[in-house]
PAZAPA-4460 file (N, C-alpha, C; in steps of 0.05 Angstrom, whole numbers, plus 32768, in hexadecimal, padded with zeros to 4 digits):
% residues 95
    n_x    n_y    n_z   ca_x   ca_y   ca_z    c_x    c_y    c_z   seq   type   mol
   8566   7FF8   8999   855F   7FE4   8986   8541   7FE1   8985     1      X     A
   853C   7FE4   8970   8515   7FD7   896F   8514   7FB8   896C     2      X     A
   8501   7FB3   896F   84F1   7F94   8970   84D4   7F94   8963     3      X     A
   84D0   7F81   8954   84B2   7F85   893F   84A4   7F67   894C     4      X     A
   8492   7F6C   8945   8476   7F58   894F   846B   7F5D   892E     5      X     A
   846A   7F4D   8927   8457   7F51   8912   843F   7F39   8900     6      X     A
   8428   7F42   88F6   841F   7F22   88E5   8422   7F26   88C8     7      X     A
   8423   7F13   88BA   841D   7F06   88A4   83FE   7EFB   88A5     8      X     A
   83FA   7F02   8885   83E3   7EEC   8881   83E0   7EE5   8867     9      X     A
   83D3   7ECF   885C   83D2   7EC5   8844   83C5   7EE2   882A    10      X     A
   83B5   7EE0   8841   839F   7EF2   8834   8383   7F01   8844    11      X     A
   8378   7F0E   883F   8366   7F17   8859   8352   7F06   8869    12      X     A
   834B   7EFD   887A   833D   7EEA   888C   8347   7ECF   8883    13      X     A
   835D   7ED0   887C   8370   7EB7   887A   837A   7EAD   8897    14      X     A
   8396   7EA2   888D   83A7   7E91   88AA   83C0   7EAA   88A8    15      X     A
   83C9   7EAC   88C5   83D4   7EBD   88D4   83EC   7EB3   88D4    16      X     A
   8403   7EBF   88DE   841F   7EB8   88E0   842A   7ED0   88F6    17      X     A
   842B   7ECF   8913   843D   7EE5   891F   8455   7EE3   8926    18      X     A
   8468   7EF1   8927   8472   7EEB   8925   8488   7F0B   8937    19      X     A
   84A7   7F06   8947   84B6   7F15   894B   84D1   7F19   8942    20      X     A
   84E1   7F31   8944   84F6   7F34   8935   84FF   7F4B   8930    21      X     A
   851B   7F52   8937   8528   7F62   893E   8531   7F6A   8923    22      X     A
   8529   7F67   8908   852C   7F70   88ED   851A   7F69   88DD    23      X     A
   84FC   7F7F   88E1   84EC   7F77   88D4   84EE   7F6E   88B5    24      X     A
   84F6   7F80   88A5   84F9   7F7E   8881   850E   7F62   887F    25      X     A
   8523   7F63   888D   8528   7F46   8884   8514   7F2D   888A    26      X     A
   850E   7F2C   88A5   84FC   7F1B   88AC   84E7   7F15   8897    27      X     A
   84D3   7F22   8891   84C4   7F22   887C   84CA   7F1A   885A    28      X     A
   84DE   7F25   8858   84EB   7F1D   8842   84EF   7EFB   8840    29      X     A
   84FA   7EF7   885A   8503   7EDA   885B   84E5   7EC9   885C    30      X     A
   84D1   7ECE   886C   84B3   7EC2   8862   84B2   7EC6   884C    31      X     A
   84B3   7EE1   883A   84AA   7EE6   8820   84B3   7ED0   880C    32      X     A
   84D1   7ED0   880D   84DE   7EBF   87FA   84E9   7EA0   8807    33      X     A
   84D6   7E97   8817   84D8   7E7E   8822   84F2   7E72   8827    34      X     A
   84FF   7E85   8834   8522   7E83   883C   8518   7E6A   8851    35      X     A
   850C   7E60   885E   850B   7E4B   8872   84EE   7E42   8877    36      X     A
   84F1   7E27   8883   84DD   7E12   8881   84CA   7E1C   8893    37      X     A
   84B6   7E11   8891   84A4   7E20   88AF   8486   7E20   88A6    38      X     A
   8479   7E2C   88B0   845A   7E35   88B1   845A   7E49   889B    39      X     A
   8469   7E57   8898   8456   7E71   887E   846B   7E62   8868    40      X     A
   8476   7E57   886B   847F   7E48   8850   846D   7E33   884B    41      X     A
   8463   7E25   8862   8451   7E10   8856   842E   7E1B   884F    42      X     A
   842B   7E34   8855   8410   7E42   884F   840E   7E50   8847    43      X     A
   8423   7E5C   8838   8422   7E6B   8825   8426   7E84   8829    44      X     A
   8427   7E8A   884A   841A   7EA5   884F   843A   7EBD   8852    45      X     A
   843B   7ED1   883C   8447   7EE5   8836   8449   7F04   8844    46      X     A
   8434   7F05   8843   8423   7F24   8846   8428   7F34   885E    47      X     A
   8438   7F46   885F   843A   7F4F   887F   8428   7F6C   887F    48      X     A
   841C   7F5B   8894   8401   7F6F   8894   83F6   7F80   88AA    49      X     A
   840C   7F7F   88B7   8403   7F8B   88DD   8428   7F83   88E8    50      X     A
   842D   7F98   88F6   844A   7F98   8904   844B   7FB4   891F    51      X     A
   844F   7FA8   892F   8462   7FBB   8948   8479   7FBE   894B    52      X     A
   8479   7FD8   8957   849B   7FD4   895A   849E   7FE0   897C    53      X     A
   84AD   7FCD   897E   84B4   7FD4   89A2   84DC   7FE4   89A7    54      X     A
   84DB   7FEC   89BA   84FA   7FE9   89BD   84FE   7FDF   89DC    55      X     A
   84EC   7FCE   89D6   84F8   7FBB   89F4   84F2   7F9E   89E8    56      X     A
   8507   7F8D   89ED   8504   7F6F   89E1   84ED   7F5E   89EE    57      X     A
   84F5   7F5E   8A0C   84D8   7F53   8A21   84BF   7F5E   8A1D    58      X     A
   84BA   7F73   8A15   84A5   7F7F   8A09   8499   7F6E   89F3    59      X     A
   84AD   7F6E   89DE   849E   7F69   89CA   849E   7F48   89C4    60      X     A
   84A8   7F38   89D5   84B1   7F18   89D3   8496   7F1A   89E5    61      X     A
   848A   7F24   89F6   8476   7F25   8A03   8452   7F26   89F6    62      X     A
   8458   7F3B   89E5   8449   7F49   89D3   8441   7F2F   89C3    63      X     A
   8459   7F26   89B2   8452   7F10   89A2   844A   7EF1   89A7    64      X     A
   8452   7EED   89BF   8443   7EDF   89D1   8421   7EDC   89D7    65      X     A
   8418   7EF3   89D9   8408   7EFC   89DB   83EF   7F01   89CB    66      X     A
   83F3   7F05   89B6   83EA   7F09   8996   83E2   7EE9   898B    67      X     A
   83F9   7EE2   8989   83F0   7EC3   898C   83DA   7EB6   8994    68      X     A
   83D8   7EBB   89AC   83C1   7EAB   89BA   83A8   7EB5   89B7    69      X     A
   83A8   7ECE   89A2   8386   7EDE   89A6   837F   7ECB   8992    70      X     A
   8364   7ED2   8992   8352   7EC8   897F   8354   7ED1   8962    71      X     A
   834C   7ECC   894B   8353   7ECE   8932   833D   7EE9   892D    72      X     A
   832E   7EF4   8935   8315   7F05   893B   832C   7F23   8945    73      X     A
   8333   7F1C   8956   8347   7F3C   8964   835E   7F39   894F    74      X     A
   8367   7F2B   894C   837E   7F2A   893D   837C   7F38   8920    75      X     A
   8361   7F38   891C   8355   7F45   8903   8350   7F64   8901    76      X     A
   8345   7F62   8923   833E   7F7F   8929   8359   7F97   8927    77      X     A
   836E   7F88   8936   8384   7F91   8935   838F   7F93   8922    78      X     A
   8392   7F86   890A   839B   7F89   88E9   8394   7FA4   88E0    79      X     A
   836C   7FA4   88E2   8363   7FB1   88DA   8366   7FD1   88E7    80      X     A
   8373   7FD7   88FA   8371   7FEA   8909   838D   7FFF   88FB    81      X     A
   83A3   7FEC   88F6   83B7   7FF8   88E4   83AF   7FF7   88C4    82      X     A
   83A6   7FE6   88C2   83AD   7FDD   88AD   8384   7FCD   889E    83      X     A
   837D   7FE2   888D   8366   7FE0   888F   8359   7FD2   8873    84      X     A
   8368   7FD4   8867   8368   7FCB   8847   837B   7FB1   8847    85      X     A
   8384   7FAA   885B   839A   7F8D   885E   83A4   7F97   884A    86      X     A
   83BB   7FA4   8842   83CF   7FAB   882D   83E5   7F9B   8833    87      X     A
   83F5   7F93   8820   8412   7F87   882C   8424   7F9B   8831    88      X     A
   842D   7FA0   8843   843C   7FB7   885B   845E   7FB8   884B    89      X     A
   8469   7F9E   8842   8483   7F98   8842   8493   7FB4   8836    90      X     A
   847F   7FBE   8820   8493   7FCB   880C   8496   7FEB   881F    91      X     A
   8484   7FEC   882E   8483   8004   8840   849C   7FFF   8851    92      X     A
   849C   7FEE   885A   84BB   7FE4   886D   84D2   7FE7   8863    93      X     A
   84D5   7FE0   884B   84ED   7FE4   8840   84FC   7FFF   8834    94      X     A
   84DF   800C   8835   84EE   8029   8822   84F8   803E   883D    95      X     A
***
């Protein structure tokens, strides 16, 4: 089984959203189309823009733990390291 770590963002040097989950494209979908109340429903933020994938759950419940607490500065670095143009990732996930 895989496990995803991944962020959202509004927009580039915007507000962040990380987030974990054992079915990335739904997961996202469900931010996308504001299936439930929360933080990226109340900020708008859509865009999946950076994701891991683990196949160990403690790994990655760890991972996202972790991500969290950095600073908004690495969290950027790390976007930018996959993902350099901040593109929205989703439609790549799904096909």
């Amino acid at each position: 089984m895989a496990y995803y770590v991944y962020i959202l963002a509004k927009k580039r040097n915007s507000t962040f959203y990380v987030g974990f989950t054992e079915n990335l494209a739904k997961r996202v979908w469900e931010h996308r189309n504001e299936a439930a109340d929360g933080f990226t429903k109340k900020y708008g933020i859509k865009a999946l823009v950076y994701y891991e994938v683990s196949d160990n759950y403690e790994g990655a419940l760890f991972r996202e733990k972790q991500l969290k607490k950095w600073r908004r500065e690495s969290k950027m670095k790390l976007i930018e390291q996959m993902n350099p143009k901040w593109e929205d990732l989703y439609e790549s996930i799904c096909n």
